[in-house]
KERODO-731950 format. One line per 3 residues: number of its first residue (from 1); their letters; for each residue x, y, z of N, C-alpha, C, CB. Coordinates in steps of 0.2 Angstrom, whole numbers, plus 2048, in hexadecimal, padded with zeros to 3 digits. Glycine has a CB too. Layout:
KERODO-731950
NUM> A> X,Y,Z,X,Y,Z,X,Y,Z,X,Y,Z  ...
END
This chain:
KERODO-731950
1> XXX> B8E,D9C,F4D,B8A,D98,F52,B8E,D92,F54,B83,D96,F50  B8F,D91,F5B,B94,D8C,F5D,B8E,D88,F61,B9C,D90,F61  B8B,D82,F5F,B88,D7E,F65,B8A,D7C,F6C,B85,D79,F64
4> XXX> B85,D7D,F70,B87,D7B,F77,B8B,D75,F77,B81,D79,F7B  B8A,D71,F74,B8F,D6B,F76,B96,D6B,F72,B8D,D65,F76  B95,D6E,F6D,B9C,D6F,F6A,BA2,D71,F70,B9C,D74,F64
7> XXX> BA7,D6F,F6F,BAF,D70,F73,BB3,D72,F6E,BB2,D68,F76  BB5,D78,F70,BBA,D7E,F6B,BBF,D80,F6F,BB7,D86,F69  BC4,D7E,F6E,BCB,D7F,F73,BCB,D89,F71,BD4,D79,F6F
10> XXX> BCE,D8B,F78,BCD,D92,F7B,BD4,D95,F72,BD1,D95,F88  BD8,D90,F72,BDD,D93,F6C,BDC,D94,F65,BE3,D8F,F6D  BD5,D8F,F65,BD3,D92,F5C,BCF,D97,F5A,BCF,D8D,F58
13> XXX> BD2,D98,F54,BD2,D9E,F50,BC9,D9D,F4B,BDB,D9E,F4A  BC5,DA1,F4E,BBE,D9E,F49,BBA,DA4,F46,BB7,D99,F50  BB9,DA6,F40,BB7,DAC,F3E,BAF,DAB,F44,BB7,DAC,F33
16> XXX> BAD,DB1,F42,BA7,DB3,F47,BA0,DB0,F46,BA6,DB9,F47  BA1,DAE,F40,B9A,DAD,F3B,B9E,DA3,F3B,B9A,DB5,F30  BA0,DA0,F3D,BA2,D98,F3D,B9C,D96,F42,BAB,D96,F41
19> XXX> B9A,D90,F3C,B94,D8C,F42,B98,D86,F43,B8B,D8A,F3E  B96,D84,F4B,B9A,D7C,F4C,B94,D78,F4E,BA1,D7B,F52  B93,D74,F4D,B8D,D70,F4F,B8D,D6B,F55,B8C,D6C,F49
22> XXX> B89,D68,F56,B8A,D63,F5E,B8F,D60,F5D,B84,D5D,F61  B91,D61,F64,B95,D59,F66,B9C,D5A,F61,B90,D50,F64  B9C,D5F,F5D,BA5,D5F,F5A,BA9,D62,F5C,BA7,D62,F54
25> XXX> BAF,D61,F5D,BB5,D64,F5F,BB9,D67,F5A,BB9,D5F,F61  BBD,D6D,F5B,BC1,D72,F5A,BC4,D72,F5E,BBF,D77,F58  BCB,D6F,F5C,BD3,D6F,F60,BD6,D74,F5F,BD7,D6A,F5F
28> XXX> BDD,D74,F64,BE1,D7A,F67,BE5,D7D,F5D,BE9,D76,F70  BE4,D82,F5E,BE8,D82,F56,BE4,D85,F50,BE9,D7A,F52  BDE,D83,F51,BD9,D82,F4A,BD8,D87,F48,BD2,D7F,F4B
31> XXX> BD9,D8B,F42,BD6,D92,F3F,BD0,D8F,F3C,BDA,D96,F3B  BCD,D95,F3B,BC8,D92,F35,BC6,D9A,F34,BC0,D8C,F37  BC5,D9B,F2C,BC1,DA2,F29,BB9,DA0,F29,BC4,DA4,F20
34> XXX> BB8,DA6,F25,BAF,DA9,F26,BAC,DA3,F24,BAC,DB1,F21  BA7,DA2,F25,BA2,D9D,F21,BA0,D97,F21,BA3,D9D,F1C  BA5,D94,F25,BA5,D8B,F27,BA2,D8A,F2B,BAC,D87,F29
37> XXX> BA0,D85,F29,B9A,D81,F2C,B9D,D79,F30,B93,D7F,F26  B9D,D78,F34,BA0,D73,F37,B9A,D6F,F3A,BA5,D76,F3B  B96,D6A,F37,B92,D65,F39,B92,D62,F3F,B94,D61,F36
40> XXX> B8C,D5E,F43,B8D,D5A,F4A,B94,D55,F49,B84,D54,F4C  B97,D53,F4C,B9C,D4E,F50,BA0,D4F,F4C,B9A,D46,F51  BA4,D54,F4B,BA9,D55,F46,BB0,D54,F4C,BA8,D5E,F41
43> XXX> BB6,D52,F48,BBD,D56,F4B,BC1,D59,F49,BC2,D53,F4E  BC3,D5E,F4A,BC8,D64,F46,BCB,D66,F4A,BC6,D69,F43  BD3,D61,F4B,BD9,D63,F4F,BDF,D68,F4C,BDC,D5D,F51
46> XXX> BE5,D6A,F4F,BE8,D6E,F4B,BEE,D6D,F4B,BE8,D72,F4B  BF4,D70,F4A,BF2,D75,F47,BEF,D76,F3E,BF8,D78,F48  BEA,D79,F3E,BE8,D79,F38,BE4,D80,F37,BE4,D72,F37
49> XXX> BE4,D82,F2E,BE3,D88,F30,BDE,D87,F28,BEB,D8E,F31  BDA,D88,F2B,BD2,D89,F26,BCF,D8D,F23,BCE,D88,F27  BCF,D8E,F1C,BCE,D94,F19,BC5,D94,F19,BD3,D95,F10
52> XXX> BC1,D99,F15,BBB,D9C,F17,BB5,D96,F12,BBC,DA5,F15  BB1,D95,F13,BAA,D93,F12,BAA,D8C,F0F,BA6,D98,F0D  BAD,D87,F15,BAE,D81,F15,BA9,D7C,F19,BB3,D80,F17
55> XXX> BA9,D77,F18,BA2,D74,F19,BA4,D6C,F1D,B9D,D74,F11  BA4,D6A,F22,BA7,D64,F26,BA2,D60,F26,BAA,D64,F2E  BA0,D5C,F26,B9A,D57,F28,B9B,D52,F2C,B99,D53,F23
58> XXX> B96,D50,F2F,B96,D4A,F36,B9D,D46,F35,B8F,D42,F34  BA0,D45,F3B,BA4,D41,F3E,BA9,D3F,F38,B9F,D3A,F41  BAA,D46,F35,BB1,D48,F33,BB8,D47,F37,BB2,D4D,F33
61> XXX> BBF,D47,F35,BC4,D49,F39,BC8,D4B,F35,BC7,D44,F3D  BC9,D51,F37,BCC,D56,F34,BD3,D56,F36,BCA,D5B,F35  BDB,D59,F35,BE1,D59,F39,BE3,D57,F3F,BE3,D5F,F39
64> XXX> BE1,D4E,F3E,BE3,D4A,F42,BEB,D48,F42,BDF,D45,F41  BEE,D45,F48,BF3,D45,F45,BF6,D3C,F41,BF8,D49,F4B  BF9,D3E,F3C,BFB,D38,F37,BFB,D30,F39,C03,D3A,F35
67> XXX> BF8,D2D,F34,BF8,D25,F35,C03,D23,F32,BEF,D1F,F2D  C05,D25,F35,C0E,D23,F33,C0F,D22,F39,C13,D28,F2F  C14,D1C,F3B,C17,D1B,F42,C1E,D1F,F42,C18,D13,F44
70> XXX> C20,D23,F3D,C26,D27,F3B,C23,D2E,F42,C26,D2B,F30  C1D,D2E,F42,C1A,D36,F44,C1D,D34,F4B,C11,D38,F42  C1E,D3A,F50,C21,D3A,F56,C1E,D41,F5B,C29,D39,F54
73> XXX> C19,D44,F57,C14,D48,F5C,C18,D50,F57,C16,D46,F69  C1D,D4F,F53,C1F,D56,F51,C1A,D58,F4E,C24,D56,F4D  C1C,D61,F4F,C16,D67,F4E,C15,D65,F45,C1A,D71,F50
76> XXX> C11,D63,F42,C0E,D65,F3D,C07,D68,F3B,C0E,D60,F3A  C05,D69,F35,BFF,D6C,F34,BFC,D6B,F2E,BFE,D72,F34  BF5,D6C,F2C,BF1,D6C,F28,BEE,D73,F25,BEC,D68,F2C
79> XXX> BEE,D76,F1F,BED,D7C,F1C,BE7,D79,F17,BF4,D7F,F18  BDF,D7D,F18,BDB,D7A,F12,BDA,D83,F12,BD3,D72,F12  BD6,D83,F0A,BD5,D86,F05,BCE,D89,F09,BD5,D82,EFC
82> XXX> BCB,D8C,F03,BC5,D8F,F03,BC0,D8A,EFE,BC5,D96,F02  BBA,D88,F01,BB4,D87,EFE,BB4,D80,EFE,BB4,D8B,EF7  BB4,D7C,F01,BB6,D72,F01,BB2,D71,F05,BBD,D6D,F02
85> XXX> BAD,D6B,F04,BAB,D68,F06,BAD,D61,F09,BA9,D68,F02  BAD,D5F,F0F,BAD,D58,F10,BA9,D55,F16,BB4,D56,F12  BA7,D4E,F0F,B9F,D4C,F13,BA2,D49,F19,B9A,D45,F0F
88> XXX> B9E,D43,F1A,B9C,D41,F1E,BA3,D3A,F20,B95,D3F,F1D  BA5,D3B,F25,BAD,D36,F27,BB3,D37,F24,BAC,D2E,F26  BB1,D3C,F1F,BBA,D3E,F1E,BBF,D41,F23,BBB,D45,F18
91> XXX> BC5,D3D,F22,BCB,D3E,F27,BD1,D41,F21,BCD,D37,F2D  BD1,D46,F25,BDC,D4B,F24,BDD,D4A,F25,BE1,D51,F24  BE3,D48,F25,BEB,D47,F2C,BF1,D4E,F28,BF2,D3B,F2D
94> XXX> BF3,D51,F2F,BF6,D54,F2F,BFE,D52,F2B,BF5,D54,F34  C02,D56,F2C,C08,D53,F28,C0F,D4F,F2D,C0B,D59,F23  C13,D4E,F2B,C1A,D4C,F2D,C20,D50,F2B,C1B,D46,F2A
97> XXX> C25,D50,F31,C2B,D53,F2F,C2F,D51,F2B,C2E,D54,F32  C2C,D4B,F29,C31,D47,F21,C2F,D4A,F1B,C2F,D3E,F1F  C2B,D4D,F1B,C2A,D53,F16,C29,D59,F15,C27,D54,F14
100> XXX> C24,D5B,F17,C24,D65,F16,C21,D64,F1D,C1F,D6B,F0F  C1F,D62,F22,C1B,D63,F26,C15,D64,F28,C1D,D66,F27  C11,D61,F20,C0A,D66,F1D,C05,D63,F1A,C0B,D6C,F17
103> XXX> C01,D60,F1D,BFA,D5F,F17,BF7,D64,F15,BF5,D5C,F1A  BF7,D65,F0C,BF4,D6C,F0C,BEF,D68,F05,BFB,D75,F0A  BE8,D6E,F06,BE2,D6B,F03,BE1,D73,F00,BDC,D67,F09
106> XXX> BDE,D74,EFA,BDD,D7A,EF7,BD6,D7C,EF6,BE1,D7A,EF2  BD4,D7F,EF1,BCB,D81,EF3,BC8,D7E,EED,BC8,D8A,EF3  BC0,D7E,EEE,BBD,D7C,EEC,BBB,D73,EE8,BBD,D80,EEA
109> XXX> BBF,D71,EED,BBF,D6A,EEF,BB8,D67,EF0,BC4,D68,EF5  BB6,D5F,EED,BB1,D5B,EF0,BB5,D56,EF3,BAC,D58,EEC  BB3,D54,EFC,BB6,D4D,EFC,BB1,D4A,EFF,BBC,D4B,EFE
112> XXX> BAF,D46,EFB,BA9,D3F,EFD,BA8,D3B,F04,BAA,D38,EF7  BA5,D39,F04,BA5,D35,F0B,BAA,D2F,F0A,B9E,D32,F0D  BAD,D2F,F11,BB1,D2B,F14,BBA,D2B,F0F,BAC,D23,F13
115> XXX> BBA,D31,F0B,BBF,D33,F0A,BC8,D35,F0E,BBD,D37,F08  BCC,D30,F0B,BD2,D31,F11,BD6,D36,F0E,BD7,D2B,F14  BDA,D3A,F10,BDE,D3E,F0F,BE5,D3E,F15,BD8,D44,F10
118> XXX> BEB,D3B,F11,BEE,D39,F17,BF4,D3E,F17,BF0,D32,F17  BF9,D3E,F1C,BFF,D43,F1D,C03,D44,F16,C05,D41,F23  C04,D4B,F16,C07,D4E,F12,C05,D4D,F0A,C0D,D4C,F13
121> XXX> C00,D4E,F0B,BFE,D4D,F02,BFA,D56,F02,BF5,D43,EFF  BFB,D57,EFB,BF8,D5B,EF9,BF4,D5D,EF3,BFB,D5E,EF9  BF2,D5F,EF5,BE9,D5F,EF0,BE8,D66,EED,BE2,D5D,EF4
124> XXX> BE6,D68,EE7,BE6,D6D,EE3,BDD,D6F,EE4,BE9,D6C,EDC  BDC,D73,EDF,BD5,D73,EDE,BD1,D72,EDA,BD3,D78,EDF  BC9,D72,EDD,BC5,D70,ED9,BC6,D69,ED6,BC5,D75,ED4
127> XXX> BC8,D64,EDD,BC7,D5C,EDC,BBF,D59,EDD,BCD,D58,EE2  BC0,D53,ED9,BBA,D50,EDC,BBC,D49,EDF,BB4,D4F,ED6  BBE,D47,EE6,BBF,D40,EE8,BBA,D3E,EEC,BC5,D3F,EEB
130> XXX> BB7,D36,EE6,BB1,D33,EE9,BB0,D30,EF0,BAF,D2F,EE6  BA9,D2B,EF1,BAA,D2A,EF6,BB1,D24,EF7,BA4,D2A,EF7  BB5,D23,EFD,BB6,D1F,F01,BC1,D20,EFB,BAF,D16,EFF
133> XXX> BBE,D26,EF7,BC8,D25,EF4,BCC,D26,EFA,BCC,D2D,EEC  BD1,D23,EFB,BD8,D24,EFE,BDE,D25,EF9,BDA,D1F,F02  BE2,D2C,EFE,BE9,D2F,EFB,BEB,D30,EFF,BEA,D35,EF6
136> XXX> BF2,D2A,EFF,BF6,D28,F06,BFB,D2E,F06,BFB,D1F,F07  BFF,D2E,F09,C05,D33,F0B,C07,D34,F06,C0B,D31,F0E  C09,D3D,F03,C0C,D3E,F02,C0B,D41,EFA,C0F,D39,F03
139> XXX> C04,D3F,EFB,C05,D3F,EF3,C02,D46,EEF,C00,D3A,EF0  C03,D47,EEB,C00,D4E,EE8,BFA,D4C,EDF,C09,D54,EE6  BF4,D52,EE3,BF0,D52,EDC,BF0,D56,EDC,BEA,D4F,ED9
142> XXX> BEE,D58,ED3,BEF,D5C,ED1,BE8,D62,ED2,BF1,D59,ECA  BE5,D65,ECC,BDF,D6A,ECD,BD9,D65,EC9,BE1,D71,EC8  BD4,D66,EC9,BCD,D62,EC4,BCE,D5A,EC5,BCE,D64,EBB
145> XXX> BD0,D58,EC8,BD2,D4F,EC7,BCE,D4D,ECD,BDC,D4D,ECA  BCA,D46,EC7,BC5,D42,ECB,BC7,D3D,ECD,BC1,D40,EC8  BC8,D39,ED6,BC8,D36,ED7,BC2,D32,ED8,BCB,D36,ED9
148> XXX> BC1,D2B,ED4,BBA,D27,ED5,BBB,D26,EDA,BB9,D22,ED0  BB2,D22,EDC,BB3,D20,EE3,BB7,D19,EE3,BAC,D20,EE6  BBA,D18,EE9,BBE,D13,EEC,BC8,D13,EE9,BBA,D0D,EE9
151> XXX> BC7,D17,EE4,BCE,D19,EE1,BD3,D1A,EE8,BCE,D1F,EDB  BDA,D16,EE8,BDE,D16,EED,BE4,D18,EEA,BDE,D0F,EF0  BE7,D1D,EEC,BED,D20,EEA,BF5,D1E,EEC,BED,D24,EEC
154> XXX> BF8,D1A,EE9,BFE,D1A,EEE,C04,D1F,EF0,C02,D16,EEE  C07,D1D,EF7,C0A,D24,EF8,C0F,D27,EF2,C0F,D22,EFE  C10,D2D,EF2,C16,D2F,EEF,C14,D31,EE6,C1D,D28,EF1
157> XXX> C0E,D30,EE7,C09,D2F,EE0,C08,D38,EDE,C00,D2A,EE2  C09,D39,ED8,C05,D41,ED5,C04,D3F,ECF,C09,D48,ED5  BFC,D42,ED2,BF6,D41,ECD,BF7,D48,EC9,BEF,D40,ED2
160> XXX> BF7,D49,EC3,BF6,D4F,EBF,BEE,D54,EBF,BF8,D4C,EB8  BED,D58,EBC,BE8,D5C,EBE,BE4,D59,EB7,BEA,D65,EBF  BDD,D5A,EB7,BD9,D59,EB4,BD9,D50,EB4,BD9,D5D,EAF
163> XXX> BDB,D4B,EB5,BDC,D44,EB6,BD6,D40,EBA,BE4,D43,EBB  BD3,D3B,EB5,BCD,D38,EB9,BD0,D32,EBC,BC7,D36,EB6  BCE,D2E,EBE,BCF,D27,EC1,BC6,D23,EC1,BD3,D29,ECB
166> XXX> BC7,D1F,EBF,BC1,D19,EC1,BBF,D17,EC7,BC2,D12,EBE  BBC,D14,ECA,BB8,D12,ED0,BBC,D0A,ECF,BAF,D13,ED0  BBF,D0B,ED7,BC6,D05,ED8,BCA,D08,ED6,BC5,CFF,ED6
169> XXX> BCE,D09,ED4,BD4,D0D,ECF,BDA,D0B,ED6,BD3,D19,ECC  BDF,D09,ED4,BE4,D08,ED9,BEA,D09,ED6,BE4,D02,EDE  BEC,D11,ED8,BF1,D14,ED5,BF7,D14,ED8,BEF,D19,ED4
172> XXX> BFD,D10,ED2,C03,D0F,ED8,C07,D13,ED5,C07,D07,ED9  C06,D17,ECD,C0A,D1B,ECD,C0A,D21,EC9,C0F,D17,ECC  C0C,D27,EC9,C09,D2D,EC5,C04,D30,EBF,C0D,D2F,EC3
175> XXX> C00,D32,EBF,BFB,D31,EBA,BFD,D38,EB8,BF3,D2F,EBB  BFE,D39,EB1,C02,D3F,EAF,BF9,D43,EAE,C08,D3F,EA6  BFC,D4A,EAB,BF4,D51,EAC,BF0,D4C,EA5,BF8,D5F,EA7
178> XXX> BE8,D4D,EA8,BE4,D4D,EA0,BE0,D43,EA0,BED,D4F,E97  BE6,D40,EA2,BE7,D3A,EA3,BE0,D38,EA6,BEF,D39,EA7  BDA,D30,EA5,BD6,D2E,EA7,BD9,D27,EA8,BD0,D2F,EA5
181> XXX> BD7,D23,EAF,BD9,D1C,EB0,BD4,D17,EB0,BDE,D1C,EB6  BD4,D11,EAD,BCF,D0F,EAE,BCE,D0B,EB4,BCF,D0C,EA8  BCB,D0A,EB9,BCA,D08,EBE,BC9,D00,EBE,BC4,D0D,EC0
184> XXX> BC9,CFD,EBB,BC8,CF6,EBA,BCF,CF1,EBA,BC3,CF4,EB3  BD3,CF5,EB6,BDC,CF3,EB6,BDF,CF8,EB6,BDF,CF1,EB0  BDD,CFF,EB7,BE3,D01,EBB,BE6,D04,EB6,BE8,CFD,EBF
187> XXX> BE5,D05,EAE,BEA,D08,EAA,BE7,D0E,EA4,BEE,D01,EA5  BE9,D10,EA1,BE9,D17,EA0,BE4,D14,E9A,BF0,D1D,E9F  BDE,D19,E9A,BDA,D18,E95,BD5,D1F,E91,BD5,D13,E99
190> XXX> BDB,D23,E8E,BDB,D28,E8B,BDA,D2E,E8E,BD8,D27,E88  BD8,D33,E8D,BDA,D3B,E8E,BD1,D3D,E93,BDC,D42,E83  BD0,D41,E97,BCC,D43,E9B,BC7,D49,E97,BD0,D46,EA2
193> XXX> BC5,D47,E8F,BC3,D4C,E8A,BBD,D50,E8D,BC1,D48,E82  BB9,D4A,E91,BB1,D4F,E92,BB3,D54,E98,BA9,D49,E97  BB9,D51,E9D,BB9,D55,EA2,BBD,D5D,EA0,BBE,D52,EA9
196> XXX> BC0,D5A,E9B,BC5,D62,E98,BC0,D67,E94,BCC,D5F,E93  BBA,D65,E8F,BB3,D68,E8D,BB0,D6C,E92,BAE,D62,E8C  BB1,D69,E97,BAC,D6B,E9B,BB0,D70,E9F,BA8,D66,E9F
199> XXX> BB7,D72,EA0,BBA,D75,EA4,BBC,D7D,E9E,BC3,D70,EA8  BBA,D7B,E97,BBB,D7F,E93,BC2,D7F,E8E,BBB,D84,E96  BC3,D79,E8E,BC9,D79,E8B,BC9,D77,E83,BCD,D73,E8F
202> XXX> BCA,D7E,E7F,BCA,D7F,E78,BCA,D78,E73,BD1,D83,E76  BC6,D76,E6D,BC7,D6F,E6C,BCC,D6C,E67,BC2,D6E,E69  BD1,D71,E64,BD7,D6F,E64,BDB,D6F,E66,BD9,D70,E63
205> XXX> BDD,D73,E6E,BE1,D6F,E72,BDF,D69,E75,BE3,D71,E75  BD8,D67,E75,BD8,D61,E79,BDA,D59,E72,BCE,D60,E7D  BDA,D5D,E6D,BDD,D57,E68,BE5,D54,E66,BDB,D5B,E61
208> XXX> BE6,D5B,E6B,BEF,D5B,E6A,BF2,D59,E71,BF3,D63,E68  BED,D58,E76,BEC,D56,E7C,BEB,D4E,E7C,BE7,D5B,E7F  BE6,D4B,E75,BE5,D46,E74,BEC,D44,E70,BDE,D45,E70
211> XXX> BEF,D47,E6C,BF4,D45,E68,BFA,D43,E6F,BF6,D4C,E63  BFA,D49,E71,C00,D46,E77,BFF,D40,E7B,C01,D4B,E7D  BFB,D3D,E7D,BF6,D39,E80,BFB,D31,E7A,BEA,D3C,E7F
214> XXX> BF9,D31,E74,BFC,D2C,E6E,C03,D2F,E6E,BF8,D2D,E66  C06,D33,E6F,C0F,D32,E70,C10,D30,E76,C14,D39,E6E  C0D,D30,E7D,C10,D2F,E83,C0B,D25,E83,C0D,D37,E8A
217> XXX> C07,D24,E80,C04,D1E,E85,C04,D18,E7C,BF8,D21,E8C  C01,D1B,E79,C01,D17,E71,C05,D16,E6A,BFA,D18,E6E  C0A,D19,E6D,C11,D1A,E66,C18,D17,E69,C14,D24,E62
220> XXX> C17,D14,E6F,C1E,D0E,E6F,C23,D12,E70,C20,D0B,E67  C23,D1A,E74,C26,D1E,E77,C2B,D1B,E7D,C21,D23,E79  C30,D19,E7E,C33,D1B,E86,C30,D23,E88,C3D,D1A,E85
223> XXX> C31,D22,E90,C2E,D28,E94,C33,D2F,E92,C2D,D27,E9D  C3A,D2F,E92,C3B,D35,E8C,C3C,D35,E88,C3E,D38,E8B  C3B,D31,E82,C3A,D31,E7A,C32,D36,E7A,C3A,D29,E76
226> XXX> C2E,D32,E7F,C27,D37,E7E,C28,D3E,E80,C21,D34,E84  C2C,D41,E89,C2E,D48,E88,C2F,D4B,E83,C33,D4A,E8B  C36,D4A,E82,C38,D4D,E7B,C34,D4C,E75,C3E,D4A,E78
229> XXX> C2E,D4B,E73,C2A,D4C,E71,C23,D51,E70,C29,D48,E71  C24,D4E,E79,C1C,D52,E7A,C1E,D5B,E7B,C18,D4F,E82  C24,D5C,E7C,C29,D60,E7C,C29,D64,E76,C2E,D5E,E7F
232> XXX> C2C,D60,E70,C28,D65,E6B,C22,D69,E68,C29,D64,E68  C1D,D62,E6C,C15,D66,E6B,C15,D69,E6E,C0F,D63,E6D  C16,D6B,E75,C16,D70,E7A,C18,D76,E75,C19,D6E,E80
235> XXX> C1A,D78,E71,C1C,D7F,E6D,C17,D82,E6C,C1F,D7F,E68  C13,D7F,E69,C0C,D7E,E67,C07,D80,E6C,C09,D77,E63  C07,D7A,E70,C01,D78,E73,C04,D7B,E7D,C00,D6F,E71
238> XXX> C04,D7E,E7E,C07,D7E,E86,C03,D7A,E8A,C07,D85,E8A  BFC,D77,E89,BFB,D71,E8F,BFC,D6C,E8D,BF4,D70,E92  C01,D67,E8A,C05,D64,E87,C0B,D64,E8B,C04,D67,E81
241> XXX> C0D,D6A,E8A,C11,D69,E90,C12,D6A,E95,C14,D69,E8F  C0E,D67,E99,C0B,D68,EA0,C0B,D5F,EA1,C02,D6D,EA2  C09,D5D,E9B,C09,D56,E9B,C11,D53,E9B,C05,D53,E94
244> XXX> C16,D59,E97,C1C,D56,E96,C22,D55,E9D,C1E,D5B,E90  C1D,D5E,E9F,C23,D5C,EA4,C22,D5A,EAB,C28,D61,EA5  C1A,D55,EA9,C17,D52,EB0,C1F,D4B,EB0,C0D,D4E,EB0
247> XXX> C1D,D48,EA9,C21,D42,EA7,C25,D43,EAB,C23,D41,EA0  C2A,D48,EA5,C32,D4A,EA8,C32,D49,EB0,C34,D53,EA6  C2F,D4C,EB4,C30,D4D,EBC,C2C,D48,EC0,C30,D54,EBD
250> XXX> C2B,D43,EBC,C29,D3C,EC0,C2D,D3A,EC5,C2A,D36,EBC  C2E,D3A,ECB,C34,D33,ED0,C30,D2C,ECE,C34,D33,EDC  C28,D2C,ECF,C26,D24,ED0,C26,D21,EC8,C1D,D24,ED4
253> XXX> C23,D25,EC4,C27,D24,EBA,C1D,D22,EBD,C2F,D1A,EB6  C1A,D22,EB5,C13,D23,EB1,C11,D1E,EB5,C13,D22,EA8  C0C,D1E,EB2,C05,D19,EB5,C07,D15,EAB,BF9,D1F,EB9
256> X> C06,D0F,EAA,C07,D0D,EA5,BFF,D08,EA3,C0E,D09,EA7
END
């Protein structure tokens, strides 16, 4: 069901069963699969290509194009997943040719109100980012990772999968897999144990997951004295080393 006052440019792609609500726009470009629901005063420009049973809320903006003064009107695009949610005043931007060309957003995502989302970052699944987090250019998270609300990302930053952050958290530089930050200073304040319980994660490896956690942040490690370490846990343990070779393939180096 498309309301009367909605505006759908003649070139988008809308599964049959897509509801758009008053007064929102759908620009030239836009796909969208079965099931989305697209709220009153929404904008969804393109090119952007939207997978199935997604949910836009009030006065969204969806594949707008990028807050960088680098950008110069070139063709980029926006790719989201299936099944995400975004409330009320979340804005995507599209990507830049200084990178892949691509904001891409994967499925079963929450993003909270007043959530930014800027060019060229990529986002995995099953995130939760509260209300009002920003993740500036560029950046990549991982899968299960909590941003608290108000937590601000800086560019060029990757966030590991299962990784919380505190409310205010201002992250300037990589937070490896497993990892919680504490939101008051900004510095790592042990392993993400309830979230990894609850995702099913065996209780020995979350102990050897705590172990790695004390060779990378509490034994006085340089950052590859800790690989090479965590690297022989990883024999043992393989989500261990997921931690090892986040380390290893740091550019910005740990969050300390």
């Amino acid at each position: 069901m498309i309301h009367e006052t909605a505006i759908v440019h003649p070139s988008a792609k809308l599964a049959p069963d897509v509801q758009i609500g008053a007064f929102s726009l759908i620009g030239e470009g836009v796909e969208m699969g079965s099931g989305c629901v697209v709220e009153s005063h929404v904008v969804i420009k393109g090119p952007s290509k939207i997978g199935k049973n997604n949910r836009f809320f009030q006065f969204g903006s969806i594949g707008e194009e990028c807050q960088d003064k680098k950008y110069a009107g070139e063709l980029t695009r926006l790719e989201i997943g299936d099944n995400n949610v975004f409330r009320e005043c979340v804005t995507i931007h599209r990507g830049t040719i200084q990178d892949q060309s691509l904001t891409k957003i994967g499925s079963n995502n929450l993003f909270m109100s007043y959530v930014h989302v800027a060019h060229d970052c990529m986002v995995g699944d099953n995130n939760i980012l509260a209300n009002n987090a920003t993740i500036a250019g560029h950046v990549h998270v991982g899968d299960y990772v909590i941003l608290g609300g108000m937590t601000a990302v800086h560019q060029f930053c990757h966030i590991g999968s299962h990784c919380f952050t505190g409310g205010g958290c201002v992250v300037l530089s990589d937070i490896p897999p497993y990892v919680m930050v504490n939101g008051i200073d900004n510095t790592p304040a042990g392993i993400n144990s309830e979230g990894l319980k609850r995702r099913g994660f065996d209780k020995d490896v979350i102990m050897q997951i705590r172990r790695a956690y004390k060779v990378l942040y509490r034994n006085g490690n340089r950052a590859e004295e800790a690989v090479a370490l965590l690297r022989e846990m990883a024999q043992q343990t393989k989500e261990v080393g997921v931690m090892a070779e986040f380390v290893a393939n740091s550019a910005r180096g740990i969050i300390r």
